[in-house]
C-alpha positions in Angstrom: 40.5 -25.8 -25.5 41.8 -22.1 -25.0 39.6 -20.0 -23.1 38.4 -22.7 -21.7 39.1 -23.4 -17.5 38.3 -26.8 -16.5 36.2 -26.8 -12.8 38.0 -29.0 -10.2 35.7 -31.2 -8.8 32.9 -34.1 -9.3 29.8 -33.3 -11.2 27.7 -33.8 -8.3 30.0 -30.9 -6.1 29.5 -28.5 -9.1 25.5 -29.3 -9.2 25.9 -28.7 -5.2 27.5 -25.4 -5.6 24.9 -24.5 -8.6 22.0 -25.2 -6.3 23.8 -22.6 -3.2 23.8 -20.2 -5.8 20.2 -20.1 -6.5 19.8 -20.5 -2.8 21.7 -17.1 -2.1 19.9 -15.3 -4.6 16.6 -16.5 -3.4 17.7 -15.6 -0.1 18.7 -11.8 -1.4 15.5 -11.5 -3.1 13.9 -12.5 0.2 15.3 -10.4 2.4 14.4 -7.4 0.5 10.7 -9.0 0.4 10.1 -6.8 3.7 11.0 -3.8 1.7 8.1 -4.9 -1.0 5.9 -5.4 1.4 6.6 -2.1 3.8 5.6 -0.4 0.4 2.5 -2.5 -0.3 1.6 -1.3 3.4 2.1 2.2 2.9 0.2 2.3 -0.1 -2.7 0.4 1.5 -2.4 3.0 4.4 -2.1 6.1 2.0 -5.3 4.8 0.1 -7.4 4.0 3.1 -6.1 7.6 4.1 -7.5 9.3 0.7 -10.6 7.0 1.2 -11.2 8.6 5.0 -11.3 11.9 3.7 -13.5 11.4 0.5 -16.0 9.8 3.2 -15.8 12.8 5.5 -16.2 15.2 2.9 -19.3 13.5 1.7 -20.2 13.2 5.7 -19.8 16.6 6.1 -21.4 17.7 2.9 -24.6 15.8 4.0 -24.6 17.3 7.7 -24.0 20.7 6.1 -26.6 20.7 2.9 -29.2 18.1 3.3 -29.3 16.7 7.1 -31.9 18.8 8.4 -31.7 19.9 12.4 -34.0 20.5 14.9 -32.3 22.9 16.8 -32.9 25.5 14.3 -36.5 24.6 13.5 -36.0 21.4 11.0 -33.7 23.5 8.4 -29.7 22.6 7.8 -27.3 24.6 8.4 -26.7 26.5 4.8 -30.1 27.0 5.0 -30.2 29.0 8.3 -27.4 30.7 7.1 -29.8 31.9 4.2 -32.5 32.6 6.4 -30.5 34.3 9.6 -28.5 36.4 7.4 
């Protein structure tokens, strides 16, 4: 048939060499796995980051506006700001 090549070799070497194949491109798609998952990890890091900060905010919102203190007589701190000033 023209355009056709015929593949030297028994069925059983061709199925052989199929199979390597799929084995080298599992084995590409696994070694960039530790790229995948170095971003996975940064993103992880970068929200538990964002989530740090939103729960010192909040922290220091509360010490600041509602925690009240007893070194200056049971008031928070905006509110002896009020007071003092």
């Amino acid at each position: 048939m023209p355009g056709v090549t015929r593949c030297q070799g028994s069925t059983r070497r061709m199925k052989k060499h199929r199979y390597s194949n799929e084995f080298k491109v599992t084995a590409v798609k696994l070694a960039s796995a530790p790229d995948i998952e170095t971003r996975a990890v940064a993103v992880a890091e970068e929200n538990r980051i964002r989530e740090l900060e939103a729960a010192l905010t909040a922290y220091i919102r509360f010490y600041n506006h509602h925690r009240l203190h007893s070194g200056i007589d049971y008031h928070t701190p905006e509110e002896h700001e009020r007071l003092m000033g």
